[in-house]
TIVO-2410 file (N, C-alpha, C; in nm, 3 decimals):
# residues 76
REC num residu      c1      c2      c3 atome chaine
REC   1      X  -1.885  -1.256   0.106     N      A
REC   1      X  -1.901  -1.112   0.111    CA      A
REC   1      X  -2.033  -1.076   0.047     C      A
REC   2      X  -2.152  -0.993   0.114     N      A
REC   2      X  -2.223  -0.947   0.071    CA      A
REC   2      X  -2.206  -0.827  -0.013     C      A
REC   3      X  -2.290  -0.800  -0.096     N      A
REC   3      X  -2.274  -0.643  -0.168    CA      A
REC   3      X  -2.426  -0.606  -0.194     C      A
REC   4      X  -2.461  -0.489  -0.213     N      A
REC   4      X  -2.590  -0.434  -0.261    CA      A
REC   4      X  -2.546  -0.264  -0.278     C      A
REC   5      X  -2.649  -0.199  -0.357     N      A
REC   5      X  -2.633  -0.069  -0.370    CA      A
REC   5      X  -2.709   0.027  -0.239     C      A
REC   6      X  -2.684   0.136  -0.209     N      A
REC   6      X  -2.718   0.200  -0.105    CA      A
REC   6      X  -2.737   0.336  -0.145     C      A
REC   7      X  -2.851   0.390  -0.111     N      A
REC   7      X  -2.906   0.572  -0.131    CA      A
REC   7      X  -2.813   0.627  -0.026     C      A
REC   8      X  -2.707   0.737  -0.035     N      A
REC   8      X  -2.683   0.803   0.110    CA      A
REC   8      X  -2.754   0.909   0.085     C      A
REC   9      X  -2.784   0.972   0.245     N      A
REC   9      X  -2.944   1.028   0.235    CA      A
REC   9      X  -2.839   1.173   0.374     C      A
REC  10      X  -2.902   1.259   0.356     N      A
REC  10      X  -2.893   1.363   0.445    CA      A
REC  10      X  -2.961   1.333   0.615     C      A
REC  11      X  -2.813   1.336   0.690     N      A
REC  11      X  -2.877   1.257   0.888    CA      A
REC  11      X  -2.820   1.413   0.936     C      A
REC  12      X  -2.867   1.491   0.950     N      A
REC  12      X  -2.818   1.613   1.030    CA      A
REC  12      X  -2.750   1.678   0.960     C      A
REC  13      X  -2.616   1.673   1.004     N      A
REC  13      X  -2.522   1.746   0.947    CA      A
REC  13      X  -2.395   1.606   0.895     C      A
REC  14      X  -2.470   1.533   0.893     N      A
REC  14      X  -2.387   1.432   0.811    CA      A
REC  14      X  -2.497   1.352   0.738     C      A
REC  15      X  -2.416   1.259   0.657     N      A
REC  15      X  -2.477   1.181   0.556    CA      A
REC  15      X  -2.465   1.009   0.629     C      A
REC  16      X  -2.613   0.943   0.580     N      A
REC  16      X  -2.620   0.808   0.650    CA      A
REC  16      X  -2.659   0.696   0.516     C      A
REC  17      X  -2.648   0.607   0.583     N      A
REC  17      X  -2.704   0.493   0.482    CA      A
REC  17      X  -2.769   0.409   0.595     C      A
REC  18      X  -2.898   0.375   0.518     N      A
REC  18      X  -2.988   0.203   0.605    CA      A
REC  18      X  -2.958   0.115   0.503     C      A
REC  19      X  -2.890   0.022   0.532     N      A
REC  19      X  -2.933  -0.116   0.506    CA      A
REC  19      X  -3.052  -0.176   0.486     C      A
REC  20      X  -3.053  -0.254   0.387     N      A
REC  20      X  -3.191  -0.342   0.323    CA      A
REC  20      X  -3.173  -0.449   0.431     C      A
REC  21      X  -3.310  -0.511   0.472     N      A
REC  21      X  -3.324  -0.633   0.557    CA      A
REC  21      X  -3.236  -0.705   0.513     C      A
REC  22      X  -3.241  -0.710   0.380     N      A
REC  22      X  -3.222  -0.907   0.310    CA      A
REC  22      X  -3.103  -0.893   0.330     C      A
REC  23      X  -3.019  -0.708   0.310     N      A
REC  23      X  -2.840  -0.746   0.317    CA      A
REC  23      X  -2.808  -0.807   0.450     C      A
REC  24      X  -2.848  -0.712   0.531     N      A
REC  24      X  -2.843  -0.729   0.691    CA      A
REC  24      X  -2.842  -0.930   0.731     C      A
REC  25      X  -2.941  -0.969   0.668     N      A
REC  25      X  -2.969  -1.102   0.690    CA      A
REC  25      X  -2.845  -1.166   0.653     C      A
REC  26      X  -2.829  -1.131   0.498     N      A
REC  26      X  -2.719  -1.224   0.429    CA      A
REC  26      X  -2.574  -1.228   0.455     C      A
REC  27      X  -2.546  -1.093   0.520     N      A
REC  27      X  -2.442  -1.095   0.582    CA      A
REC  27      X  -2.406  -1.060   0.740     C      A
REC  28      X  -2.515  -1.130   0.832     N      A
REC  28      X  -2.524  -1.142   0.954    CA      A
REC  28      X  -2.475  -1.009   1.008     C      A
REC  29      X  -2.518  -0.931   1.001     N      A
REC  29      X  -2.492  -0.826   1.043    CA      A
REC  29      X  -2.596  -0.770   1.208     C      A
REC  30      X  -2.544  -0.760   1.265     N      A
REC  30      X  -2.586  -0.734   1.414    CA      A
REC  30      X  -2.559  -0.605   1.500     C      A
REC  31      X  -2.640  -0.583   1.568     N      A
REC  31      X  -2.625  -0.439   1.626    CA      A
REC  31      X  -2.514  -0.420   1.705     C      A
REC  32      X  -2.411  -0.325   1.690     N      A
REC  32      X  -2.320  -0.258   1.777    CA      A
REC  32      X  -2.182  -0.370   1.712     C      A
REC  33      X  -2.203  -0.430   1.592     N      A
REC  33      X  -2.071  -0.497   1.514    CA      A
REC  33      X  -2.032  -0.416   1.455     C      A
REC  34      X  -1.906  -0.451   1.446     N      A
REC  34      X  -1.804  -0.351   1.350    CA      A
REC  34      X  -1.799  -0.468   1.232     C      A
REC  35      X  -1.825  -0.334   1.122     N      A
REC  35      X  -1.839  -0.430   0.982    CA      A
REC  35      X  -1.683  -0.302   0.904     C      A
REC  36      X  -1.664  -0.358   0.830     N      A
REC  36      X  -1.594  -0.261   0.689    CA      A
REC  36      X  -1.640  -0.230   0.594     C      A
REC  37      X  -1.630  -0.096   0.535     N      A
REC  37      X  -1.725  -0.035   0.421    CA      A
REC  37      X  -1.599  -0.015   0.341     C      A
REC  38      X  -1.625  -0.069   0.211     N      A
REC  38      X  -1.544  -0.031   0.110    CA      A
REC  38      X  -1.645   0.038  -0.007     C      A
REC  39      X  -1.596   0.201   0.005     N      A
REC  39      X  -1.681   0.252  -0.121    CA      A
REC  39      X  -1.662   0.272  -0.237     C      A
REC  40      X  -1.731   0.188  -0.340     N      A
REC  40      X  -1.741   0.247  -0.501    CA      A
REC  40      X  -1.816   0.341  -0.550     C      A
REC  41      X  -1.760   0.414  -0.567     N      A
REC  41      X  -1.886   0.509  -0.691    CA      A
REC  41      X  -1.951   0.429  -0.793     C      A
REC  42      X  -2.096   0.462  -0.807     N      A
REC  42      X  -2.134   0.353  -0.925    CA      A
REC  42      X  -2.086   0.396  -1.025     C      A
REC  43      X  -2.122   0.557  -1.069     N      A
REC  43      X  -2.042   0.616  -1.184    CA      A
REC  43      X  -1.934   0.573  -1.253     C      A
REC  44      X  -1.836   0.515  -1.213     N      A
REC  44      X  -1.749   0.538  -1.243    CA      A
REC  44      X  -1.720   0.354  -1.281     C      A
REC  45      X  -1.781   0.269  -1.228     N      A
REC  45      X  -1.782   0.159  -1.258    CA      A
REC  45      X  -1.740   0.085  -1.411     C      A
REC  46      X  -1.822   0.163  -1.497     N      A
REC  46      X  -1.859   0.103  -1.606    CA      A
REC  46      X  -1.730   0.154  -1.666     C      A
REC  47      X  -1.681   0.296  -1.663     N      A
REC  47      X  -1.546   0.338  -1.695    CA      A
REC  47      X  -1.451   0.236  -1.694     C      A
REC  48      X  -1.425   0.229  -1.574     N      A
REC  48      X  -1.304   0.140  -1.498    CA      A
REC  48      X  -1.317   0.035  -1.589     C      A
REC  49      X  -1.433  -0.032  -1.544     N      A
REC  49      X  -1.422  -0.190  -1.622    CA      A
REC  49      X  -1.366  -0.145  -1.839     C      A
REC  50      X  -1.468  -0.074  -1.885     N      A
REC  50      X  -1.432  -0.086  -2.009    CA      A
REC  50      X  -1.271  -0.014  -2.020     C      A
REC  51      X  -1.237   0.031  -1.966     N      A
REC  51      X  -1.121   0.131  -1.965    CA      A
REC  51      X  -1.010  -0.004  -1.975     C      A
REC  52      X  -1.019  -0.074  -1.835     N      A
REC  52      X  -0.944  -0.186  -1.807    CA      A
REC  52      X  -0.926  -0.329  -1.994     C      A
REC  53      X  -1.054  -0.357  -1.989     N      A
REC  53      X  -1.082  -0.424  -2.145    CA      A
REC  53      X  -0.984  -0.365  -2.258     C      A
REC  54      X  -1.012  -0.265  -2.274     N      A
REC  54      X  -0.935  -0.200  -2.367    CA      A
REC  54      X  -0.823  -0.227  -2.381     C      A
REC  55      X  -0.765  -0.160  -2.228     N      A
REC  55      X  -0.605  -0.184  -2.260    CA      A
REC  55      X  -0.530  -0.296  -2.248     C      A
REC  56      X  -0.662  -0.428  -2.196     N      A
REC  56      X  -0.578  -0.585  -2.177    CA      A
REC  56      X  -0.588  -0.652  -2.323     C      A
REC  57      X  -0.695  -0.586  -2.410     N      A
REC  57      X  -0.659  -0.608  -2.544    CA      A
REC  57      X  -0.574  -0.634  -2.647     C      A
REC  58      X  -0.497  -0.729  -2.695     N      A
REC  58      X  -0.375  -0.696  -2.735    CA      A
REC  58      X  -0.417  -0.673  -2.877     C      A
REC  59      X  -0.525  -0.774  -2.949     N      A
REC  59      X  -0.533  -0.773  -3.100    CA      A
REC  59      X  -0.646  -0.728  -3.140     C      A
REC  60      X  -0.683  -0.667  -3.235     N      A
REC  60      X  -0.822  -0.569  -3.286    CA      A
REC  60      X  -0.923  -0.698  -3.271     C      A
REC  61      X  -1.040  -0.665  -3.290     N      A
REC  61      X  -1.164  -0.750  -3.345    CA      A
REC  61      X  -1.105  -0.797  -3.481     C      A
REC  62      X  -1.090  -0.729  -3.582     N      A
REC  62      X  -1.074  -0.806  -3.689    CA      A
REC  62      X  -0.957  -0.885  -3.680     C      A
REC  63      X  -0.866  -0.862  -3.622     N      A
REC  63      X  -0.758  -0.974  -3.617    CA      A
REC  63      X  -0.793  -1.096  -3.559     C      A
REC  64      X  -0.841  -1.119  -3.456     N      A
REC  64      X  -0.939  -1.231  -3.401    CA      A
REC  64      X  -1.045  -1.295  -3.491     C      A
REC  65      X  -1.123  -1.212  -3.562     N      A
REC  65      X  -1.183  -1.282  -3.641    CA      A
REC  65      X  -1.120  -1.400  -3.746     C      A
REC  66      X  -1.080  -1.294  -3.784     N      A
REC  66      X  -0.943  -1.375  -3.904    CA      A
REC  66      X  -0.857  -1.489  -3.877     C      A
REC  67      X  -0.819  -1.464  -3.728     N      A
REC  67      X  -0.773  -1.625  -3.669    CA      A
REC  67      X  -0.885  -1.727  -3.648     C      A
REC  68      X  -0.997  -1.689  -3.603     N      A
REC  68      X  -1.114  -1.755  -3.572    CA      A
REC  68      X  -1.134  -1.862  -3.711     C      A
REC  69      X  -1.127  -1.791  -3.812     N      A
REC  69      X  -1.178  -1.784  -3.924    CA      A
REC  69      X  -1.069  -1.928  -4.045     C      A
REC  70      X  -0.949  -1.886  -3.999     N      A
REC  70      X  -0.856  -1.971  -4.000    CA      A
REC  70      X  -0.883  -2.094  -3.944     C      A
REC  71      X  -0.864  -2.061  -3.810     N      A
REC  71      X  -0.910  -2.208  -3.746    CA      A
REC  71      X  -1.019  -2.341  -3.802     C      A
REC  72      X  -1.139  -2.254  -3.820     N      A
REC  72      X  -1.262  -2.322  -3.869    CA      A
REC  72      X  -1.217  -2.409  -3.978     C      A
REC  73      X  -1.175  -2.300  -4.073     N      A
REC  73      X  -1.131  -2.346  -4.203    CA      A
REC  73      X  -1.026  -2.454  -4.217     C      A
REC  74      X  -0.941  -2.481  -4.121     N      A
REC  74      X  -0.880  -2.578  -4.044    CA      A
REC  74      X  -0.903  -2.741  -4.031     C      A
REC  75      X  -1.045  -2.715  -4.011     N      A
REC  75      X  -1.134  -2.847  -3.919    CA      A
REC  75      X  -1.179  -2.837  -4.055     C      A
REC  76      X  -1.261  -2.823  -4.153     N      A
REC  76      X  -1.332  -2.895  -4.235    CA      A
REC  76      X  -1.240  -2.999  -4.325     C      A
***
């Protein structure tokens, strides 16, 4: 699966996107093919991901440390 970011730009009375050569290349893309567009907002990207982190978190930073810390102390 290819991916790249895309400007949508004002085509009339609707909105368009061009493709970069190199995507076009990398993912064989050819005139009059039906491809699938799945859209992300970039915005909202960085949300999602840290949002997601958070809540798969189970134990603080300092609790991790403290096991970390254990461990080491372990091995000598």
């Amino acid at each position: 699966m290819a991916q790249t970011k895309i400007i949508v730009k004002k085509w009339g009375n609707s909105l368009g996107i061009v493709l970069p050569h190199e995507f076009v290349e990398e993912a064989k893309i050819k005139p009059n093919k039906e491809i699938e567009v799945i859209l992300v907002k970039s915005e909202n990207v960085a949300k999602r991901t840290f949002g997601m982190a958070k809540s798969k978190l189970v134990k603080d930073t300092q609790r991790l440390k403290n096991e970390i810390r254990r461990e080491l102390h372990k091995m000598k």
